[in-house]
C-alpha positions in Angstrom: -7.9 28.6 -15.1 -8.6 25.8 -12.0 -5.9 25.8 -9.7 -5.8 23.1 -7.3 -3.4 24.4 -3.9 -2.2 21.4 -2.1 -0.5 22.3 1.0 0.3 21.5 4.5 -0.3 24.8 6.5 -3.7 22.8 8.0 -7.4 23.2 7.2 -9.0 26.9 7.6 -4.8 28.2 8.2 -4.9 31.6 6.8 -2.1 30.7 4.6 -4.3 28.9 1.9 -5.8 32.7 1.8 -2.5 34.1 1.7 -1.0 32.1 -1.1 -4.6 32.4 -2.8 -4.7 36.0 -2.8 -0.7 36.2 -4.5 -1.9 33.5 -7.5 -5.2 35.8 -7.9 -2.9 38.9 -8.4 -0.9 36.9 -11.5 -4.1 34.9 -12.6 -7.2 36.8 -11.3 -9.6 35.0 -13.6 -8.8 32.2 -12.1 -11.1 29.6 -9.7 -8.6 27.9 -6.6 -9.5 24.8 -4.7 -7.1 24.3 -1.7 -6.9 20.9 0.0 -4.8 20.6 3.3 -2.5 17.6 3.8 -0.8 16.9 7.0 2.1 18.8 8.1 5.1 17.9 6.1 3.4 14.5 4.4 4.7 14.9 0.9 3.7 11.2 0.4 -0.4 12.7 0.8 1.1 16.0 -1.4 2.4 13.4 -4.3 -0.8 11.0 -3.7 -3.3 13.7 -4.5 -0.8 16.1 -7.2 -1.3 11.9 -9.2 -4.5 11.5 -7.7 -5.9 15.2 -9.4 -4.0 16.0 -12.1 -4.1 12.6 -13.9 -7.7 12.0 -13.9 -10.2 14.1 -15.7 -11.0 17.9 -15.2 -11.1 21.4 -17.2 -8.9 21.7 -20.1 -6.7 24.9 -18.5 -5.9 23.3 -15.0 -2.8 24.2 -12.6 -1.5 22.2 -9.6 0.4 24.1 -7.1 1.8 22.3 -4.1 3.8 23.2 -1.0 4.7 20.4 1.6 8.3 21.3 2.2 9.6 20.1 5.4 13.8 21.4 4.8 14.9 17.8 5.3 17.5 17.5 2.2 19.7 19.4 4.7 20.2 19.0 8.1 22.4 21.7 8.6 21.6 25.2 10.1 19.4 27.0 7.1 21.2 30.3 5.5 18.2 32.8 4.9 14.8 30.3 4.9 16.6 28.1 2.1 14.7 25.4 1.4 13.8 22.3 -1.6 13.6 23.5 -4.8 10.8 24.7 -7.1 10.0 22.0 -10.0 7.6 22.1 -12.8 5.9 18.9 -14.7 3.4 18.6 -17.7 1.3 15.8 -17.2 -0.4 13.9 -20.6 -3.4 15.5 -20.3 -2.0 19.1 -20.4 -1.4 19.9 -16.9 0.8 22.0 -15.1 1.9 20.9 -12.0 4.6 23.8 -10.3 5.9 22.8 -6.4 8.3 22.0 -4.4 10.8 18.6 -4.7 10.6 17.3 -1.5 10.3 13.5 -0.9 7.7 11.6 -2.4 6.2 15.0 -3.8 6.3 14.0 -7.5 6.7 10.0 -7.4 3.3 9.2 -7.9 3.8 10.8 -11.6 7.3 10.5 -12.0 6.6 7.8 -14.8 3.5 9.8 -16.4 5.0 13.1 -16.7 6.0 14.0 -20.5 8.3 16.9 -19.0 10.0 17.5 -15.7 12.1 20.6 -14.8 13.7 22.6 -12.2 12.4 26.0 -12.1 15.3 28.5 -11.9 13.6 30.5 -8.8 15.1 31.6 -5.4 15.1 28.6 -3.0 15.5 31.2 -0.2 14.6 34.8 0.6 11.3 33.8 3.0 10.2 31.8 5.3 7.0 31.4 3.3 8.7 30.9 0.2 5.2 29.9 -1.3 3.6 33.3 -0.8 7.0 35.6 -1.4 8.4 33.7 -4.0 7.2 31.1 -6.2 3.4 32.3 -6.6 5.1 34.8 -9.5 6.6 32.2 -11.3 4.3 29.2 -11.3 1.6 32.5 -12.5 4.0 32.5 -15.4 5.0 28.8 -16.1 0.8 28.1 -16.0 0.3 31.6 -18.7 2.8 30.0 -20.6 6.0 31.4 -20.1 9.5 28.9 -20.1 12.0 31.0 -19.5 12.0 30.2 -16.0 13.0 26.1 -16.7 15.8 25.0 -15.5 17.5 21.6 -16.1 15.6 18.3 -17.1 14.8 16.1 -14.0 15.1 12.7 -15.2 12.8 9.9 -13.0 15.6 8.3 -11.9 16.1 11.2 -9.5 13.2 10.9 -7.8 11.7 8.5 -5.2 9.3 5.9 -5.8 6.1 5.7 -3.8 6.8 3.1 -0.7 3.6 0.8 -1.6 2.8 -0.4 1.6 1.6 2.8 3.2 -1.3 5.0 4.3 -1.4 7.4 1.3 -4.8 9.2 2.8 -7.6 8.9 5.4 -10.9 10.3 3.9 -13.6 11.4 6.1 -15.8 8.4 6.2 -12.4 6.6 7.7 -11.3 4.5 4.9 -7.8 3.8 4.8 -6.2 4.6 1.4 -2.9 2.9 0.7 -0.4 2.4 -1.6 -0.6 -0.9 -2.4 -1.1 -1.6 -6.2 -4.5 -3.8 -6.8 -2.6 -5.5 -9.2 0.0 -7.0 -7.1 -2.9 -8.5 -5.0 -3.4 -12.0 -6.0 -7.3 -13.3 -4.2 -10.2 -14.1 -4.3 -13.0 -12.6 -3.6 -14.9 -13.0 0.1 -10.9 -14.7 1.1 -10.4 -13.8 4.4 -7.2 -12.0 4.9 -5.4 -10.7 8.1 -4.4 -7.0 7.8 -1.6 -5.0 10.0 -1.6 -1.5 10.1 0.7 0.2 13.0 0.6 -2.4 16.1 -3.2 -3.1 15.3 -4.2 -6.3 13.2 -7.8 -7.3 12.0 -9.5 -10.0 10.3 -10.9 -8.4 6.7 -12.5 -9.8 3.9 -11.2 -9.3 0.1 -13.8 -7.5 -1.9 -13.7 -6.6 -5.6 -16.4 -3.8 -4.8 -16.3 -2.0 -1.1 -20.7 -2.7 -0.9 -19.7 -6.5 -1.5 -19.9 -7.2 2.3 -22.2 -7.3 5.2 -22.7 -4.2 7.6 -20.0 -4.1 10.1 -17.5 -6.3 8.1 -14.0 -4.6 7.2 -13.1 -4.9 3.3 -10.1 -4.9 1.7 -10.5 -3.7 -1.8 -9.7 -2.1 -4.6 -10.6 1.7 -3.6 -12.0 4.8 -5.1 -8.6 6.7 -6.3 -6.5 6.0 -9.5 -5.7 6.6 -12.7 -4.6 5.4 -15.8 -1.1 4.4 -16.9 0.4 7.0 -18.9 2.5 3.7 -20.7 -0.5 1.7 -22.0 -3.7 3.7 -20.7 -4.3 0.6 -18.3 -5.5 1.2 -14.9 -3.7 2.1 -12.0 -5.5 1.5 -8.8 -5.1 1.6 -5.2 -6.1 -1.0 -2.1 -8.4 0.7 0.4 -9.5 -0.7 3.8 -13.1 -0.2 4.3 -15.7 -1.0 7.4 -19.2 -1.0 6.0 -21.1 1.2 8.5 -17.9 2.2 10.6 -14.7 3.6 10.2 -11.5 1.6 9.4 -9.1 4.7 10.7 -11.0 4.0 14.1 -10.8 0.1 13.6 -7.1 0.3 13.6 -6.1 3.2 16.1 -6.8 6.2 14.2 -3.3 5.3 12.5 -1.4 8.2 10.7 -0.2 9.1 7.5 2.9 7.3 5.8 2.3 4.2 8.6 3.0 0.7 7.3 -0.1 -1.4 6.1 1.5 -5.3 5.8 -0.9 -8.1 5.0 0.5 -11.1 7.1 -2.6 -13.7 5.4 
């Protein structure tokens, strides 16, 4: 089995090894890949659980994510209780087991064919994803239901905002979530682009390498997937400098900003 661990505990935390070595004692034939998202970003967490699970890969595949920041209660936390443990089965036959926090699931909301509490403890540790929930999502991914709970219908989750900065890769293009569907030009239009307090000129590309050195594109980007409805495309708007870095063009912006085009 390939187990993808998205998290927020940061990159080289010992935590990824922590978690990793709980999942290898359930699953020890098992290959992980962790990828770190920032601290309690569940909108990065739901962008890469769509962004990975819906797109090709092995046939036995688990996603396990943890970005759970304790916001669905503002009140004084009785022993480490935190969001709860869900479980989807994407089209393509995989298991996704993590927490429902924010925007952690919207991104395939509409894709999954079944979503489901899990019927775990949403308390007993502070790091509830090494103490508790590695044992069941080890048995949800070998096959074992008894551990569903009730049916979570899409309706009770958030969509994706999509005018937002879903990831910042390391060359510094800006991923959002803007639809490229809902984006109605030309190509080489020029367009004026906000992100944060910082605005730029950018030129509309259909293909990132479609402009000069130097030139910041706005484009249809790397990261997507197919609709789960009608097997159409799904993609997302990137901003791009050919030969620089966007992120640096506009501030070094974070995660979850606002990206509005005012032209």
């Amino acid at each position: 089995m390939f187990i993808s661990l998205i998290a927020d505990y940061g990159n080289g935390d010992p935590a990824f090894a922590e978690v990793t070595q709980r999942l290898l004692m359930a699953l020890p034939a098992s290959q992980i890949y962790c990828l770190s998202v920032p601290p309690f970003s569940t909108l990065a967490t739901g962008f890469w659980v769509a962004q990975l699970g819906l797109n090709p890969g092995s046939a036995d595949r688990l996603i396990y994510h943890n970005c759970a920041p304790r916001q669905d209660d503002p009140e004084a936390r009785k022993n480490n209780e935190g969001e709860g443990l869900t479980y989807a089965l994407l089209p393509n036959g995989v298991k996704v087991v993590g927490v429902f926090a924010g925007y952690t699931l919207s991104f395939i909301k509409d894709h999954a064919e079944v979503l489901h509490t899990v019927k775990v403890s949403r308390g007993g540790s502070q790091f509830r994803s090494r103490d508790v929930f590695p044992t069941a999502a080890a048995a949800i991914a070998s096959g074992d239901t008894s551990l569903l709970g009730e049916v979570l219908q899409p309706d009770q989750i958030p969509d994706a905002p999509s005018d937002r900065i879903a990831w910042c890769d390391g060359y510094g293009n800006i991923k959002t979530t803007i639809p490229a569907h809902s984006v109605d030009l030309k190509p080489e239009q020029k367009v004026v682009v906000r992100v944060g307090d910082v605005v730029s000129d950018a030129i509309y590309s259909d293909g990132s390498f479609k402009v000069p050195e130097g030139t910041l594109a706005f484009s249809p980007g790397s990261s997507g997937w197919n609709s789960a409805k009608d097997n159409q495309p799904i993609r997302w708007m990137e901003l791009f400098l050919r030969g620089g870095s966007a992120w640096e063009r506009f501030g070094r912006p974070r995660l979850n900003q606002l990206v509005t085009r005012l032209s």
